[in-house]
Biotite code that builds the C-alpha atoms (Angstrom):
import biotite.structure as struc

atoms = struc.array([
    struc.Atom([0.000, 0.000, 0.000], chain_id="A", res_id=1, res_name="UNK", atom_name="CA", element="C"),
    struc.Atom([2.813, 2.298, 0.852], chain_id="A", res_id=2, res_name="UNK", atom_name="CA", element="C"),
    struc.Atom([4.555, 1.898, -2.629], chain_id="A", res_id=3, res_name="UNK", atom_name="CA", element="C"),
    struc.Atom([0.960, 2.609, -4.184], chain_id="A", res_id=4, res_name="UNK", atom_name="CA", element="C"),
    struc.Atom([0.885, 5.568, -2.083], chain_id="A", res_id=5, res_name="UNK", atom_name="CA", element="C"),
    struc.Atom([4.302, 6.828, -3.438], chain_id="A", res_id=6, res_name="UNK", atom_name="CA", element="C"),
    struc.Atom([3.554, 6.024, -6.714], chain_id="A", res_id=7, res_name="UNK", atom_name="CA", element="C"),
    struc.Atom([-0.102, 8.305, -6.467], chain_id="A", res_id=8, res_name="UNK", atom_name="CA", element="C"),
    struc.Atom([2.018, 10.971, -4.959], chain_id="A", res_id=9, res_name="UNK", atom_name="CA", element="C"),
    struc.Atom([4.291, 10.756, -7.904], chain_id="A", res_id=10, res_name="UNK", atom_name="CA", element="C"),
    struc.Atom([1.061, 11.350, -10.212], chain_id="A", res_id=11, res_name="UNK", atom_name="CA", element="C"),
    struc.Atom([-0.476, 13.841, -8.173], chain_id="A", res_id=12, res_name="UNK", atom_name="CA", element="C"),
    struc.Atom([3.282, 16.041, -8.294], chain_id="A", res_id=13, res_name="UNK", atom_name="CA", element="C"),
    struc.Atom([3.423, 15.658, -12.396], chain_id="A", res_id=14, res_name="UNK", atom_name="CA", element="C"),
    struc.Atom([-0.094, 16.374, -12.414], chain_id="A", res_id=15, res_name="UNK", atom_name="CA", element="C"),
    struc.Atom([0.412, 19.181, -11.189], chain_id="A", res_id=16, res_name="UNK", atom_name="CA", element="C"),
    struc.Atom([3.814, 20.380, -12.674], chain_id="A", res_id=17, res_name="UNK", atom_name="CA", element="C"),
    struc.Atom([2.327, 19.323, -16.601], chain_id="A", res_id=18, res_name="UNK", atom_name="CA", element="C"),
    struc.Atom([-1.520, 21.648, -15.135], chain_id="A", res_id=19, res_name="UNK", atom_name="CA", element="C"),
    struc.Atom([1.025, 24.456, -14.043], chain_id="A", res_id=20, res_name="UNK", atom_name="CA", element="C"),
    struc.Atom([2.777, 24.137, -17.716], chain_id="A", res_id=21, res_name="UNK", atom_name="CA", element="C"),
    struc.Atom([-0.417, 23.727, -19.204], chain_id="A", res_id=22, res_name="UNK", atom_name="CA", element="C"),
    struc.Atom([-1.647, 27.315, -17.180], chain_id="A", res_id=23, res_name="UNK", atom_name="CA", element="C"),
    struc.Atom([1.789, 29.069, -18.600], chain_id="A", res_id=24, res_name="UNK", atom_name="CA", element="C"),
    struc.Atom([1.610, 28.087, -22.071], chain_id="A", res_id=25, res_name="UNK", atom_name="CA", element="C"),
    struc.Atom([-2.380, 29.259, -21.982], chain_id="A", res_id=26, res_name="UNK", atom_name="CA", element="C"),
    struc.Atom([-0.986, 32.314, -20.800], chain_id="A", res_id=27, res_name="UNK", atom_name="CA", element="C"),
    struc.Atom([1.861, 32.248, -23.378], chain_id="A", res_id=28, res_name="UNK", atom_name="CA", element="C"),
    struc.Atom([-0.691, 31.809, -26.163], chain_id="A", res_id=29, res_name="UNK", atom_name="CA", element="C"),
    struc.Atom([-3.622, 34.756, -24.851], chain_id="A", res_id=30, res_name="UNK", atom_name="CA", element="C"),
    struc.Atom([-0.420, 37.180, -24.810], chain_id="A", res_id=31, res_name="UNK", atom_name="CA", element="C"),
    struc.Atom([0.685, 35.890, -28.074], chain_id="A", res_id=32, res_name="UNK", atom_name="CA", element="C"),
    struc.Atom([-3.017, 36.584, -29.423], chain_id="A", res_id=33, res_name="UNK", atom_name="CA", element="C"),
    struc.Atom([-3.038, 39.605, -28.062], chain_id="A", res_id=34, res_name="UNK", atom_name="CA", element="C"),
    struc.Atom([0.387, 40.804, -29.622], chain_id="A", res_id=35, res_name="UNK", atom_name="CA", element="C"),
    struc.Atom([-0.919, 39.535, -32.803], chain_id="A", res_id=36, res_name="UNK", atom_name="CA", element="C"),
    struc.Atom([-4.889, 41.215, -32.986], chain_id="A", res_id=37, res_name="UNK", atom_name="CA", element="C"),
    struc.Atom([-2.513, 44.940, -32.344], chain_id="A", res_id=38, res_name="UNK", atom_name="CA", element="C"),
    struc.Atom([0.112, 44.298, -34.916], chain_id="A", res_id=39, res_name="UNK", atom_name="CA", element="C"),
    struc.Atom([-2.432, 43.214, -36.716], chain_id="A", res_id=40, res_name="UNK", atom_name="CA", element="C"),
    struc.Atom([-4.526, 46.714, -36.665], chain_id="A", res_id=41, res_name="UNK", atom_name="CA", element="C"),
    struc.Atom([-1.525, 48.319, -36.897], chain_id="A", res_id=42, res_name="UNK", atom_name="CA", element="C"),
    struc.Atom([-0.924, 46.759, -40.074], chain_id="A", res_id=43, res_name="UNK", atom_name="CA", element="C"),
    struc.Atom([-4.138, 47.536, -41.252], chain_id="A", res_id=44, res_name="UNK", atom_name="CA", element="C"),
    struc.Atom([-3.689, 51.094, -40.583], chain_id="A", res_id=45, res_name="UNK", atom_name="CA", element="C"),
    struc.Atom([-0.492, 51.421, -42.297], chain_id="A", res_id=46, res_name="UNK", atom_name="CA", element="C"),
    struc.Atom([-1.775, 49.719, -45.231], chain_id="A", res_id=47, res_name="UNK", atom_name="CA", element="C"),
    struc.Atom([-4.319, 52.258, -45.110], chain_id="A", res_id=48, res_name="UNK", atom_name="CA", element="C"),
    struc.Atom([-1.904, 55.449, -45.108], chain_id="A", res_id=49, res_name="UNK", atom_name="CA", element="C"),
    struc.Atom([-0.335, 53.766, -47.706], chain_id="A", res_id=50, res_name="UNK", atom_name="CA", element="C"),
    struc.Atom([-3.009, 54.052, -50.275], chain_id="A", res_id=51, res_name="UNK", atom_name="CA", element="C"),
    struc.Atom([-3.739, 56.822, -49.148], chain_id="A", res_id=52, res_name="UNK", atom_name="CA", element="C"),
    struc.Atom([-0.633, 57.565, -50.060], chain_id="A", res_id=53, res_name="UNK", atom_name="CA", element="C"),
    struc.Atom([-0.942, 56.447, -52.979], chain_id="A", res_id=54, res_name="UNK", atom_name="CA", element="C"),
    struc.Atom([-4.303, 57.875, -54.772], chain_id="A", res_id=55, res_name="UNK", atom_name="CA", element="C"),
    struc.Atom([-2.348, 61.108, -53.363], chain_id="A", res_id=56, res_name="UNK", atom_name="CA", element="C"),
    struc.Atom([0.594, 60.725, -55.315], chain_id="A", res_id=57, res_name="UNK", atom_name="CA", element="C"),
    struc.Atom([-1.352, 59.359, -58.312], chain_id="A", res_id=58, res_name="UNK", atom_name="CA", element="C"),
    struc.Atom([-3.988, 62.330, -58.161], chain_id="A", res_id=59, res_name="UNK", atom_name="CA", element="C"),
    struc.Atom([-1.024, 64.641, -57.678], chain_id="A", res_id=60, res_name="UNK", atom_name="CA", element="C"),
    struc.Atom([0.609, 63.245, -61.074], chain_id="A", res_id=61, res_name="UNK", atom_name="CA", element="C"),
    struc.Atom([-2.468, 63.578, -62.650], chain_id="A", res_id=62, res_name="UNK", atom_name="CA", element="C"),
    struc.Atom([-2.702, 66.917, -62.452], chain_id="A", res_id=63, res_name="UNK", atom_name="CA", element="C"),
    struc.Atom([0.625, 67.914, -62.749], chain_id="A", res_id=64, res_name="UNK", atom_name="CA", element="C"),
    struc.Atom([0.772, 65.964, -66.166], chain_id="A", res_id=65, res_name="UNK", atom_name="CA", element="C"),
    struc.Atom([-2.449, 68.318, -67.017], chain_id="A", res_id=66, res_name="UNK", atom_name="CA", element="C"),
    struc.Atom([-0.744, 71.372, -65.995], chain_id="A", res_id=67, res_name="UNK", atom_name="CA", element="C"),
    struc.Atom([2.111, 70.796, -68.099], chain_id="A", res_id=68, res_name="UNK", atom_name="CA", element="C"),
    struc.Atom([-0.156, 69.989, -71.009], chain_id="A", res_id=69, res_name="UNK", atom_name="CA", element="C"),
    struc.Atom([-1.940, 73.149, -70.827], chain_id="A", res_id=70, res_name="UNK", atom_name="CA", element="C"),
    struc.Atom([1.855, 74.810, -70.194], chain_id="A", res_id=71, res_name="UNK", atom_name="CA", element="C"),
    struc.Atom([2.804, 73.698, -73.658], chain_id="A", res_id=72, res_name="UNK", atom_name="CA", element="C"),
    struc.Atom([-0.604, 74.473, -75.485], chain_id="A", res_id=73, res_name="UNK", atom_name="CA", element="C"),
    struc.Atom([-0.243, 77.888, -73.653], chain_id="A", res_id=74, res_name="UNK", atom_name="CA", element="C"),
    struc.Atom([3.325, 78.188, -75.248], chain_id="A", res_id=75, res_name="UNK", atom_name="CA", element="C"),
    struc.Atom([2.186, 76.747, -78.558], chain_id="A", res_id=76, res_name="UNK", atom_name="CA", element="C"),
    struc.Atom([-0.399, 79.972, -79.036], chain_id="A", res_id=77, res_name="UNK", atom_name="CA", element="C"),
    struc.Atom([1.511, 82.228, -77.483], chain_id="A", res_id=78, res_name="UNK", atom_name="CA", element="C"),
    struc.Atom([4.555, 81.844, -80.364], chain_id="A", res_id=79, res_name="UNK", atom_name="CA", element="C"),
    struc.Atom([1.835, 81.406, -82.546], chain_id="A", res_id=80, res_name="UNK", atom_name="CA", element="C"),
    struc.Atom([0.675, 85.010, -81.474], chain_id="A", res_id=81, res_name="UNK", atom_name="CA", element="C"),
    struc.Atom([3.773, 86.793, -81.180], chain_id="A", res_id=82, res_name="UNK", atom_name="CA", element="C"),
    struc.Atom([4.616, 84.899, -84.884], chain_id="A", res_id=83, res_name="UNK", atom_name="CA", element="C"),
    struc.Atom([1.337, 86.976, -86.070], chain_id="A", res_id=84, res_name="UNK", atom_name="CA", element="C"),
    struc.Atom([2.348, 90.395, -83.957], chain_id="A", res_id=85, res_name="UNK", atom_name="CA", element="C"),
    struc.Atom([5.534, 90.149, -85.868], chain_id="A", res_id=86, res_name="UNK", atom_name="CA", element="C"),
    struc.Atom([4.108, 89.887, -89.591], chain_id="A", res_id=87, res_name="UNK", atom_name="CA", element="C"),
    struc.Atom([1.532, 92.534, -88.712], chain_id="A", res_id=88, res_name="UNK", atom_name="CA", element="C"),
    struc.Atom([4.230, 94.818, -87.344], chain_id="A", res_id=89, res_name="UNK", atom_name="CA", element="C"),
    struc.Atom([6.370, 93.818, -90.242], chain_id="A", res_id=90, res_name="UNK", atom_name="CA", element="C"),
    struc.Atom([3.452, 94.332, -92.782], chain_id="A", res_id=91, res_name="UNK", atom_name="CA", element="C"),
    struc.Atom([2.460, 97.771, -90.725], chain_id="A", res_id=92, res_name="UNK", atom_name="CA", element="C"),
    struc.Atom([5.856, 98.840, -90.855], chain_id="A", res_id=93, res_name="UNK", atom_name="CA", element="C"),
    struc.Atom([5.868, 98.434, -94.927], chain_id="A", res_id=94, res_name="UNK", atom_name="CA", element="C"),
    struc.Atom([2.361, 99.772, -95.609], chain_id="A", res_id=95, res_name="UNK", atom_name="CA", element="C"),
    struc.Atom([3.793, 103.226, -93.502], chain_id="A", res_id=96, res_name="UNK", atom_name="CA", element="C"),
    struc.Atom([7.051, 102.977, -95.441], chain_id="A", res_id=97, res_name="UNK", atom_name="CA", element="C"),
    struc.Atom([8.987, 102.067, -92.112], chain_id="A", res_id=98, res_name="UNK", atom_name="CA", element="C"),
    struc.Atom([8.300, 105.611, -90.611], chain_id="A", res_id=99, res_name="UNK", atom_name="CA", element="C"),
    struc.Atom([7.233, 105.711, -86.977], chain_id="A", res_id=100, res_name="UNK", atom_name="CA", element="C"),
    struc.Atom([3.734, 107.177, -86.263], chain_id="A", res_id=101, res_name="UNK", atom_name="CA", element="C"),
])
């Protein structure tokens, strides 16, 4: 009976070593969850800012690229225009005989 005792006492003592490992690891694994749901969200939000970002940058191209279009259609009429002011001046100047007025 004695050795049967020993032997229960031997079960009851890992029992309650592999419970106490079984408590830490639970632990272990709700802090572990925990670490993950925020990195997780923080994730997300970075993501976020990112395409943010993103449409930013792509909006801001957009419209830069349109602003340089109309730059160059601006230049194209304005040499156009000065290319006319110069044969009218030209033409004035030899209808007037090249006198000033």
């Amino acid at each position: 009976i004695e050795e049967l005792c020993q032997k229960r006492e031997e079960l009851c003592r890992q029992i309650q070593q592999e419970e106490d490992e079984k408590q830490r690891l639970q632990n272990e694994v709700r802090q572990l969850t925990e670490k993950l749901a925020r990195v997780n969200e923080n994730l997300a939000r970075k993501i976020a800012s990112r395409n943010e970002f993103d449409r930013t940058i792509a909006e801001t191209e957009a419209a830069y690229l349109k602003i340089l279009e109309s730059s160059q259609t601006l230049l194209s009429v304005l040499k156009r225009e000065a290319g006319n002011l110069t044969k009218a001046t030209a033409s004035d100047q030899k209808s007037s005989g090249g006198r000033d007025s």
